[in-house]
NUPADO-442447 format. One record per residue: residue in three letters; residue number from 1; chain; x, z, y negated of N, C-alpha, C in turn. Coordinates in steps of 0.05 Angstrom, whole numbers, plus 5000, padded with zeros to 4 digits. Example, Ala and Ser with C-alpha at 12.3 -4.5 7.8 and 13.67 -1.06 7.14 Angstrom:
% residues 2
+---------+-----+--------+------+------+------+------+------+------+------+------+------+
: residuo : num : cadena :  nxx :  nzz :  nyy : caxx : cazz : cayy :  cxx :  czz :  cyy :
+---------+-----+--------+------+------+------+------+------+------+------+------+------+
:     ALA :   1 :      A : 5264 : 5156 : 5114 : 5246 : 5156 : 5090 : 5264 : 5156 : 5066 :
:     SER :   2 :      A : 5257 : 5142 : 5045 : 5273 : 5143 : 5021 : 5258 : 5157 : 4999 :
+---------+-----+--------+------+------+------+------+------+------+------+------+------+
//
This chain:
% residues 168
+---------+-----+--------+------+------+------+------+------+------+------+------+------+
: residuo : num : cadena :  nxx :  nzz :  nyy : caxx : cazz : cayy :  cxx :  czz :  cyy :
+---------+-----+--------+------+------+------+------+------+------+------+------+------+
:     UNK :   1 :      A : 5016 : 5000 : 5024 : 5000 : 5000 : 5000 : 5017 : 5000 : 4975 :
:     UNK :   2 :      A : 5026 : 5009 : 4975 : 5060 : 5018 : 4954 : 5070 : 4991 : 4943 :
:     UNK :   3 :      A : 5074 : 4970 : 4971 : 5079 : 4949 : 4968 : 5066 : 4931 : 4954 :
:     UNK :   4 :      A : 5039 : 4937 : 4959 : 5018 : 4920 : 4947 : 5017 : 4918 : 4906 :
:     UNK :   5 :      A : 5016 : 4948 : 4912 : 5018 : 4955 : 4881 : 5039 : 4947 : 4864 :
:     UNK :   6 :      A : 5054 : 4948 : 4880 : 5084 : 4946 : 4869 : 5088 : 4903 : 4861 :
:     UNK :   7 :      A : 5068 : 4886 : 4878 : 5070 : 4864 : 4871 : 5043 : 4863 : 4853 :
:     UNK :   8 :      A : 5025 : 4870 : 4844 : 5004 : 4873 : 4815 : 5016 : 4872 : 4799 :
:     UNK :   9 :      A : 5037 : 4902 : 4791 : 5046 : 4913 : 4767 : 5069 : 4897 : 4759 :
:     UNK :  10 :      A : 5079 : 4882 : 4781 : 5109 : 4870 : 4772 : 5097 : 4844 : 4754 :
:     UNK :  11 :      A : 5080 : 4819 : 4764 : 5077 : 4807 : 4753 : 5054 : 4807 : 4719 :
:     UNK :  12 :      A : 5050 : 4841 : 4717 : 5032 : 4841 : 4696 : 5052 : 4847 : 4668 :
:     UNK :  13 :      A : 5082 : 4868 : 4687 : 5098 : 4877 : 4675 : 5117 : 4851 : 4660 :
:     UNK :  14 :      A : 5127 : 4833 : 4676 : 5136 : 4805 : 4675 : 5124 : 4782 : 4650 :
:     UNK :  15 :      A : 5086 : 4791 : 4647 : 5073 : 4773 : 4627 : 5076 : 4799 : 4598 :
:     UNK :  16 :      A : 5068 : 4820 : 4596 : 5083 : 4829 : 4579 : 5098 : 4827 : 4562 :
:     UNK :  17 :      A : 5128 : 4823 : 4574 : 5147 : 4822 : 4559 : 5148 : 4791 : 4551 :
:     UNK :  18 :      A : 5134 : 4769 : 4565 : 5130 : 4740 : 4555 : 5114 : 4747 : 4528 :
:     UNK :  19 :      A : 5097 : 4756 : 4533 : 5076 : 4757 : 4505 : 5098 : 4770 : 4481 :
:     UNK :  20 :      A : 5112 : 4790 : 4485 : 5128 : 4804 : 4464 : 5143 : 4794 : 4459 :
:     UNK :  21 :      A : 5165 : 4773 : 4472 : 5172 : 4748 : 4468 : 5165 : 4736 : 4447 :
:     UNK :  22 :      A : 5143 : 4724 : 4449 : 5137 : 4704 : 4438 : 5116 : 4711 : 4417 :
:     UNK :  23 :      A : 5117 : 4735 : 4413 : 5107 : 4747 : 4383 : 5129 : 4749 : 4365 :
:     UNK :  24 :      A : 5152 : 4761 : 4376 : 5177 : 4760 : 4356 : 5179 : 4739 : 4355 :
:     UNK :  25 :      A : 5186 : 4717 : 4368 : 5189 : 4689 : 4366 : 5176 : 4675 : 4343 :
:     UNK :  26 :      A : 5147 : 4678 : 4340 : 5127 : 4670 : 4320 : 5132 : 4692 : 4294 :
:     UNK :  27 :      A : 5144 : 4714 : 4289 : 5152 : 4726 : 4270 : 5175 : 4730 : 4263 :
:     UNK :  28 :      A : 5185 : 4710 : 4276 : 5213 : 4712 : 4269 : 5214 : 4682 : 4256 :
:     UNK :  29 :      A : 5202 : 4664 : 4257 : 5186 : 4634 : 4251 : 5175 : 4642 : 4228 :
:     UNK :  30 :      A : 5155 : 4653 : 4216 : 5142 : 4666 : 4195 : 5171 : 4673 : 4179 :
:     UNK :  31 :      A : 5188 : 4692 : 4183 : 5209 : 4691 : 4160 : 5222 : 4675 : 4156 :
:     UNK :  32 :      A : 5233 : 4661 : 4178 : 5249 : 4635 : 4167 : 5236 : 4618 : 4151 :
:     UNK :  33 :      A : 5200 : 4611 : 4151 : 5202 : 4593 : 4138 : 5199 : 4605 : 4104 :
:     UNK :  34 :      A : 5194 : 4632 : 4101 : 5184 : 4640 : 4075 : 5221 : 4641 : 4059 :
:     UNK :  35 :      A : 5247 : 4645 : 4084 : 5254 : 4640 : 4078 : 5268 : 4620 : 4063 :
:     UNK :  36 :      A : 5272 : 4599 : 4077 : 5272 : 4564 : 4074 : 5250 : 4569 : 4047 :
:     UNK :  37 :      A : 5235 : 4578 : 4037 : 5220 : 4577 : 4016 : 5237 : 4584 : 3988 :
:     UNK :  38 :      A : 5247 : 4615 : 3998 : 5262 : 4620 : 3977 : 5289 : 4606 : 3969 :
:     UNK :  39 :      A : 5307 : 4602 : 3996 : 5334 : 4584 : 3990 : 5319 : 4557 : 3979 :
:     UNK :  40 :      A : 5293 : 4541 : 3975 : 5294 : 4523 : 3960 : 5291 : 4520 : 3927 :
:     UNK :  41 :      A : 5289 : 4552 : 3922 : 5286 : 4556 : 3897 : 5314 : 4575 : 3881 :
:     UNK :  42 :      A : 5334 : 4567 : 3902 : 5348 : 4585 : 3890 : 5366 : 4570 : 3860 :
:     UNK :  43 :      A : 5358 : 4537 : 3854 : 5363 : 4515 : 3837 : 5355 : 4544 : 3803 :
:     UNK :  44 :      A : 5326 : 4551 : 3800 : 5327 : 4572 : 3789 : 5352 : 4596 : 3773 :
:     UNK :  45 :      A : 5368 : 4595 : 3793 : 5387 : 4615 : 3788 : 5396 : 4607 : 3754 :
:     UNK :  46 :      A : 5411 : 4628 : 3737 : 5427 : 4620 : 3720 : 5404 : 4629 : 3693 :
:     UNK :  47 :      A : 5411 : 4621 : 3671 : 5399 : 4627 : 3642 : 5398 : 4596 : 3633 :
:     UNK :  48 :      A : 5360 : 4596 : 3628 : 5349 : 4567 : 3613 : 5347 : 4576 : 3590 :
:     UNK :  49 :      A : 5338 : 4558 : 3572 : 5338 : 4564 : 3548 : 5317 : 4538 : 3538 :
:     UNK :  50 :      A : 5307 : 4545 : 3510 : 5289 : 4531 : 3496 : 5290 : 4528 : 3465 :
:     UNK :  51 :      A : 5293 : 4519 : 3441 : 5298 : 4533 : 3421 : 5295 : 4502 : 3408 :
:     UNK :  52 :      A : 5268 : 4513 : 3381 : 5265 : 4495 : 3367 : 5277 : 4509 : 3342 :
:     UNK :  53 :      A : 5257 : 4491 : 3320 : 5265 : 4508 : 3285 : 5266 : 4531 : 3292 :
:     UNK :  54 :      A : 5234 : 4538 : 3301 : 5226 : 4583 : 3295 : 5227 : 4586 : 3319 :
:     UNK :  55 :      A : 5240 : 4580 : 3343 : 5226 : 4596 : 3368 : 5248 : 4585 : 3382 :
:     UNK :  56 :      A : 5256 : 4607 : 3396 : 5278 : 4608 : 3415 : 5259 : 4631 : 3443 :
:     UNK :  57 :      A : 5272 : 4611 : 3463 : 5255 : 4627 : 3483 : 5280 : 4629 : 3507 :
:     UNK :  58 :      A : 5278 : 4647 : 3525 : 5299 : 4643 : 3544 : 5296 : 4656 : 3562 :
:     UNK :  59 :      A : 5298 : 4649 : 3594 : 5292 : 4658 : 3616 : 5321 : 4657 : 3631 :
:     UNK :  60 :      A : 5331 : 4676 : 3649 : 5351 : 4684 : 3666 : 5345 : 4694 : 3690 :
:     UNK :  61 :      A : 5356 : 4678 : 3712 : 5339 : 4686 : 3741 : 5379 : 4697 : 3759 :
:     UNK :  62 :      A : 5369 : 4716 : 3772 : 5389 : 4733 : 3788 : 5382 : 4728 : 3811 :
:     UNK :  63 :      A : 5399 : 4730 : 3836 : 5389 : 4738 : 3871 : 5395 : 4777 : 3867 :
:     UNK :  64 :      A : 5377 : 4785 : 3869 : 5381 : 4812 : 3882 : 5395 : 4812 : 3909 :
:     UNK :  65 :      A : 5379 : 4806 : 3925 : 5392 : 4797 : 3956 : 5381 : 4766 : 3961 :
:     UNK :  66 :      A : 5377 : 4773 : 3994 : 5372 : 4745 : 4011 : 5343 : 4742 : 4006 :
:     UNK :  67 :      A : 5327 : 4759 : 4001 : 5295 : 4753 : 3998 : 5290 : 4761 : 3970 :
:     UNK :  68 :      A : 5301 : 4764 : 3953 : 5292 : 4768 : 3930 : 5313 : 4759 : 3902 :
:     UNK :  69 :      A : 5296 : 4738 : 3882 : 5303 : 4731 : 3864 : 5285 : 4752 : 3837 :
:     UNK :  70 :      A : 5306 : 4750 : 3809 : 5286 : 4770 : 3781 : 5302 : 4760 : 3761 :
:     UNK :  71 :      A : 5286 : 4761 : 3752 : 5282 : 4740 : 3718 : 5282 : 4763 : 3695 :
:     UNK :  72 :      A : 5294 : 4764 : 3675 : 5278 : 4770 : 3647 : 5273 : 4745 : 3635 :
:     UNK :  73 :      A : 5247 : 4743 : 3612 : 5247 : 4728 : 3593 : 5234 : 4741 : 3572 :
:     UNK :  74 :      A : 5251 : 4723 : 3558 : 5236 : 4730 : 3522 : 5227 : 4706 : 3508 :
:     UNK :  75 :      A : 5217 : 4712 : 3488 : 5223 : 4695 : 3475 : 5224 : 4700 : 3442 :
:     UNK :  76 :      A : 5236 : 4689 : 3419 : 5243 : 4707 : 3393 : 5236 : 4689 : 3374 :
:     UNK :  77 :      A : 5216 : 4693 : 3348 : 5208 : 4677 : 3328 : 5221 : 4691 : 3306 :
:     UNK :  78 :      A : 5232 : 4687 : 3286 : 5255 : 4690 : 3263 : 5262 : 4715 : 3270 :
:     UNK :  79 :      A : 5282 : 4722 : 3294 : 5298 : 4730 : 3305 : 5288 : 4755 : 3317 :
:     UNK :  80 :      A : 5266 : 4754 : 3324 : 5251 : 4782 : 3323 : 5239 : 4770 : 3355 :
:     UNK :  81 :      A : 5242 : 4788 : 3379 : 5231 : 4785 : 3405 : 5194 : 4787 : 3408 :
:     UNK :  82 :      A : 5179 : 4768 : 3416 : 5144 : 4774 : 3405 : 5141 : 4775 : 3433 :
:     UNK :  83 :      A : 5154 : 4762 : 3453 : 5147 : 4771 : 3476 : 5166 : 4775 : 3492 :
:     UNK :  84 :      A : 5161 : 4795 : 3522 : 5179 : 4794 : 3541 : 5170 : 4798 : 3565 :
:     UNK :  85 :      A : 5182 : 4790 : 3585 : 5167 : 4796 : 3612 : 5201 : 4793 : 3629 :
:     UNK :  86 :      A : 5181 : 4809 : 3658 : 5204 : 4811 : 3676 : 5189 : 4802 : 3701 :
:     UNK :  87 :      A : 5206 : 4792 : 3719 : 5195 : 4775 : 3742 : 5207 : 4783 : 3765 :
:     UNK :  88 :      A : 5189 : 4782 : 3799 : 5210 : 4788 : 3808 : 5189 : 4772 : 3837 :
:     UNK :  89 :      A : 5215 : 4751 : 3853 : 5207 : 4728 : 3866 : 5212 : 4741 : 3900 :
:     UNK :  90 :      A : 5195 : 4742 : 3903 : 5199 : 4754 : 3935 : 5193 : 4745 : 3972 :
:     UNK :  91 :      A : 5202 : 4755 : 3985 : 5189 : 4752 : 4009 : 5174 : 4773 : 4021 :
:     UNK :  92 :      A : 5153 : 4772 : 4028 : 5135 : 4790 : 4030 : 5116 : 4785 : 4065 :
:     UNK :  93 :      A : 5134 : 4780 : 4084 : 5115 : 4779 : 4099 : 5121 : 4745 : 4099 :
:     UNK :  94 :      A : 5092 : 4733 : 4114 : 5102 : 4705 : 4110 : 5097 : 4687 : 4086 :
:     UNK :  95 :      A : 5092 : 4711 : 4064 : 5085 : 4699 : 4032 : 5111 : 4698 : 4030 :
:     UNK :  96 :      A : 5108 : 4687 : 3991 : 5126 : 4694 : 3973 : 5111 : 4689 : 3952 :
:     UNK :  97 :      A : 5122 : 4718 : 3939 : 5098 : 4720 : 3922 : 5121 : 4729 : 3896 :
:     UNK :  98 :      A : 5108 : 4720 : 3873 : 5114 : 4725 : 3841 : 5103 : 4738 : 3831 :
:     UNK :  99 :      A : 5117 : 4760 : 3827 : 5102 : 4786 : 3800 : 5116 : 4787 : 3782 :
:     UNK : 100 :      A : 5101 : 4781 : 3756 : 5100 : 4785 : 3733 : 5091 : 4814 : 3725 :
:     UNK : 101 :      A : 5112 : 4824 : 3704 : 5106 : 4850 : 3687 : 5117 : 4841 : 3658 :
:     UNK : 102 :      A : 5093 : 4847 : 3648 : 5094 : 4835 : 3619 : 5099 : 4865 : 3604 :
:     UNK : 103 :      A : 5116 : 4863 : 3587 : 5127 : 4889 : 3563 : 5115 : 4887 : 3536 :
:     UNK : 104 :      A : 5105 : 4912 : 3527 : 5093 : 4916 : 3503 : 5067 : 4914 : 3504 :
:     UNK : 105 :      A : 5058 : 4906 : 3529 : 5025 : 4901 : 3522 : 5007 : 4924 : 3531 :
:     UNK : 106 :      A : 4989 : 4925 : 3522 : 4973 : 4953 : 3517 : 4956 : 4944 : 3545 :
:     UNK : 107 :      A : 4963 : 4970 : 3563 : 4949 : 4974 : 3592 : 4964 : 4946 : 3614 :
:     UNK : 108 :      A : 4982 : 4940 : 3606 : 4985 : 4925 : 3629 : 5007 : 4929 : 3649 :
:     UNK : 109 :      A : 4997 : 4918 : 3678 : 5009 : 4923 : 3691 : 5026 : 4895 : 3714 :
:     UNK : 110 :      A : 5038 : 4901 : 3735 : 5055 : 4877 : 3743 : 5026 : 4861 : 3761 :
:     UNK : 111 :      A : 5033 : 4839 : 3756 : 5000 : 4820 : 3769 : 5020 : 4799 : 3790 :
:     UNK : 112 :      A : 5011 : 4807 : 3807 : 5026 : 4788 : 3835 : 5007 : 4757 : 3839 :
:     UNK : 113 :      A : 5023 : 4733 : 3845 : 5020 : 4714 : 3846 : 5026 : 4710 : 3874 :
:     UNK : 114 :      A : 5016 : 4691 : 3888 : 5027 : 4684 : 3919 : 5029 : 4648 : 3909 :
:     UNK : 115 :      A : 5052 : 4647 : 3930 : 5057 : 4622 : 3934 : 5030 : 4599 : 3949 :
:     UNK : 116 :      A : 5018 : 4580 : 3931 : 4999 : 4571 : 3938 : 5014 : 4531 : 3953 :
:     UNK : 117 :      A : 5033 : 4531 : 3945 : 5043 : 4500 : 3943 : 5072 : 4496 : 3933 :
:     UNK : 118 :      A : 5084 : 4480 : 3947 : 5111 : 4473 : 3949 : 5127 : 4446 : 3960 :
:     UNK : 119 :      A : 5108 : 4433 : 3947 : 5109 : 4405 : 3948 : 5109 : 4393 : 3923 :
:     UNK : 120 :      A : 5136 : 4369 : 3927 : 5146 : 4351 : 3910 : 5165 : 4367 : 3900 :
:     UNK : 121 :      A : 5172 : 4382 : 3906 : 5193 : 4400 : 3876 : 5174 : 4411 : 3858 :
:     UNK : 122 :      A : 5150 : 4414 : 3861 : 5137 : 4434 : 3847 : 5124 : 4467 : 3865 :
:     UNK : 123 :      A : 5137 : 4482 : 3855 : 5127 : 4508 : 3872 : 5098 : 4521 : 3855 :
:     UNK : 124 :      A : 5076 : 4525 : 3866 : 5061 : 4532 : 3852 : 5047 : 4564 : 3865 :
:     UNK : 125 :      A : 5039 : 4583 : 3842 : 5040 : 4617 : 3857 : 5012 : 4610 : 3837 :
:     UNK : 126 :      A : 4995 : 4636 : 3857 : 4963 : 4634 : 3842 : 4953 : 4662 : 3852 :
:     UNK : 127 :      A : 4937 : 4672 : 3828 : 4922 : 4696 : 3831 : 4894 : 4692 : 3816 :
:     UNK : 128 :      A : 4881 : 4682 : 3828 : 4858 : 4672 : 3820 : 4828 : 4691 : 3801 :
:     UNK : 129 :      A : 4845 : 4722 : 3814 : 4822 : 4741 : 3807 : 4847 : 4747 : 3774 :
:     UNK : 130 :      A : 4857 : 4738 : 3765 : 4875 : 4753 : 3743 : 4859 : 4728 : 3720 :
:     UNK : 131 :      A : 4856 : 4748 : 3697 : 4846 : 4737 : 3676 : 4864 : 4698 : 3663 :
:     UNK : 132 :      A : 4882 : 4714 : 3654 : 4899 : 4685 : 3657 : 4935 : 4685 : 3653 :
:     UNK : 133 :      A : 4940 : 4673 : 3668 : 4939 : 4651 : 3683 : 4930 : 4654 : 3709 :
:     UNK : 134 :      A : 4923 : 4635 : 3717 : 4908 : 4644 : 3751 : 4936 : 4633 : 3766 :
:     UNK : 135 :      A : 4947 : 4604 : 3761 : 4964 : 4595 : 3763 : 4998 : 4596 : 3744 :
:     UNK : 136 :      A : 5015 : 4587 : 3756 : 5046 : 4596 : 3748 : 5057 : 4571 : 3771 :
:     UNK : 137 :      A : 5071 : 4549 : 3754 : 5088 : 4526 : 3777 : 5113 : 4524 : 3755 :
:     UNK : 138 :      A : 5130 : 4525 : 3779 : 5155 : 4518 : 3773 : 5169 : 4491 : 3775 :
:     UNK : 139 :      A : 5183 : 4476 : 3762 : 5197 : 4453 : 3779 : 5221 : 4441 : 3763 :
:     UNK : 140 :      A : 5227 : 4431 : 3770 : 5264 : 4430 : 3766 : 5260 : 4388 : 3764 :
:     UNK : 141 :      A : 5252 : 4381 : 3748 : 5251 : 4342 : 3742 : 5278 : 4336 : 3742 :
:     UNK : 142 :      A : 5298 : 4352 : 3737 : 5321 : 4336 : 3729 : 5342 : 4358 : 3724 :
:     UNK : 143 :      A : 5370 : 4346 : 3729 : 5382 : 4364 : 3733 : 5390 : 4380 : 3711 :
:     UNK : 144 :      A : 5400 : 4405 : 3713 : 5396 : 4422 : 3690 : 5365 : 4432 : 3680 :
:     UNK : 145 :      A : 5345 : 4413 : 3682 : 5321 : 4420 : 3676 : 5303 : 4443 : 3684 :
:     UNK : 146 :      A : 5284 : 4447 : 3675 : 5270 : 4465 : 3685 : 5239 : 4459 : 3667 :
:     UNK : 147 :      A : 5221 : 4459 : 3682 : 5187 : 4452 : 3671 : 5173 : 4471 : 3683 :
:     UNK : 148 :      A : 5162 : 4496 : 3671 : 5145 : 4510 : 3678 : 5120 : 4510 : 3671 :
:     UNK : 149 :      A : 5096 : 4513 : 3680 : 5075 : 4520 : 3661 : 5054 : 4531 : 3675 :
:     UNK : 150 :      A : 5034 : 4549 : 3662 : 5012 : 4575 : 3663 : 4986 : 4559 : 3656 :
:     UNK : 151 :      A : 4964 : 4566 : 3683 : 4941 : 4552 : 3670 : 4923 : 4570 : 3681 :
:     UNK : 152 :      A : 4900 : 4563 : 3680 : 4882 : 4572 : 3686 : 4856 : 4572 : 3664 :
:     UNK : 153 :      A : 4833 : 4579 : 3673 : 4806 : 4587 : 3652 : 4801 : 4601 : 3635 :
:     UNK : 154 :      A : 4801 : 4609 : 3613 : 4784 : 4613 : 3595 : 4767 : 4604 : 3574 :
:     UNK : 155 :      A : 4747 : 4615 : 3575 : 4719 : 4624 : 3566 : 4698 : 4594 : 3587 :
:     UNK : 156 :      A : 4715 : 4588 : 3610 : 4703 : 4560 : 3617 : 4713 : 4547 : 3618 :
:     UNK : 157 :      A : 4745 : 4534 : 3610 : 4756 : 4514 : 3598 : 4783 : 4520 : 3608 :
:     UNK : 158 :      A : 4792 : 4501 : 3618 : 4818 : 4496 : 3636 : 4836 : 4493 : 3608 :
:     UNK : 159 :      A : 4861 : 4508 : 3608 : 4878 : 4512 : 3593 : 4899 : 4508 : 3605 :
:     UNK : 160 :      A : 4927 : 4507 : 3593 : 4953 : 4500 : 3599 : 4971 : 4498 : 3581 :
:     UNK : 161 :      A : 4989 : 4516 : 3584 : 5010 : 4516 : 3564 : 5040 : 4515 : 3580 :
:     UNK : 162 :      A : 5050 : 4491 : 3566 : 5082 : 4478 : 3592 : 5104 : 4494 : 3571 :
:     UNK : 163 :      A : 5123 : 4493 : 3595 : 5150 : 4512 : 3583 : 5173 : 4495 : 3592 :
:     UNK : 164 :      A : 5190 : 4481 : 3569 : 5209 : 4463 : 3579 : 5248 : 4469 : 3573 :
:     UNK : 165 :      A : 5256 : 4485 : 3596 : 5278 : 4490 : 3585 : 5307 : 4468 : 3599 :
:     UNK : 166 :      A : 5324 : 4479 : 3586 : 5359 : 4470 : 3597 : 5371 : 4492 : 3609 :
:     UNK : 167 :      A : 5386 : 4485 : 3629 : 5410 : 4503 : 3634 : 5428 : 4515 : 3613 :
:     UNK : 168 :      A : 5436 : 4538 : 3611 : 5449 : 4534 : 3597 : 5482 : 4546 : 3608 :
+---------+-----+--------+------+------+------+------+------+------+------+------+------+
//
């Protein structure tokens, strides 16, 4: 009888460790590719810049580590900073997701974006329940370049405002 039992348990013991297998296998698949997500944005890296007559604007992106990229930006009208935010580009699981924390503003807090699209050289992150932007895409046209821009609704009405910097 011993014997008997002993050939049930072996082959249930045997599918087991197949299934656990092949769960790490599929989660270990899930990071590589959110990986592969992030090493395609690591073009990002470095300090862009923007700067007409009155407005100088400038964004600087760092690697913290292997899954995580962070930005400050500002930007300064007759030499005085009117805005600033800090960013920070992550892997999260088999996201990657962009949080924004905007400084100086009354009650706010960091609003996470997930990676919605990453096609053509445009990366696009979306939080659809956030007032605005719902959307945030990144993309790199040319070398040195950098084309960003924030869209989303208000009051009804599809808005968009593009952000065009240089390496510097």
């Amino acid at each position: 009888m011993k014997k008997y039992l002993l050939f049930l348990v072996f082959p249930l013991l045997l599918n087991s460790c197949k299934n656990s297998s092949e769960a790490e296998k599929s989660e270990t698949e899930i990071v590589a590719k959110s990986s592969e997500k992030i090493e395609e944005l690591q073009w990002l890296l470095g300090t862009w810049v923007n700067q007409n007559a009155a407005e100088y604007s400038q964004e600087t992106w760092s690697a913290e580590n292997a899954s995580t990229l962070t930005a400050y930006s500002f930007v300064e009208v007759d030499g005085k900073v009117v805005f600033a935010e800090t960013m920070a580009l992550e892997k999260k699981g088999e996201d990657l997701v962009l949080t924004v924390a905007t400084a100086n503003q009354k009650d706010s807090k960091p609003v996470s974006f997930k990676m919605i699209s990453s096609e053509n050289g445009q990366f696009t992150f979306e939080n659809k329940n956030h007032d605005f932007p719902q959307r945030i895409t990144y993309s790199n046209p040319a070398k040195d370049s950098l084309h960003a821009w924030i869209e989303g609704q208000v009051d009804g009405e599809l808005r968009k405002i593009d952000f065009h910097f240089s390496r510097q």
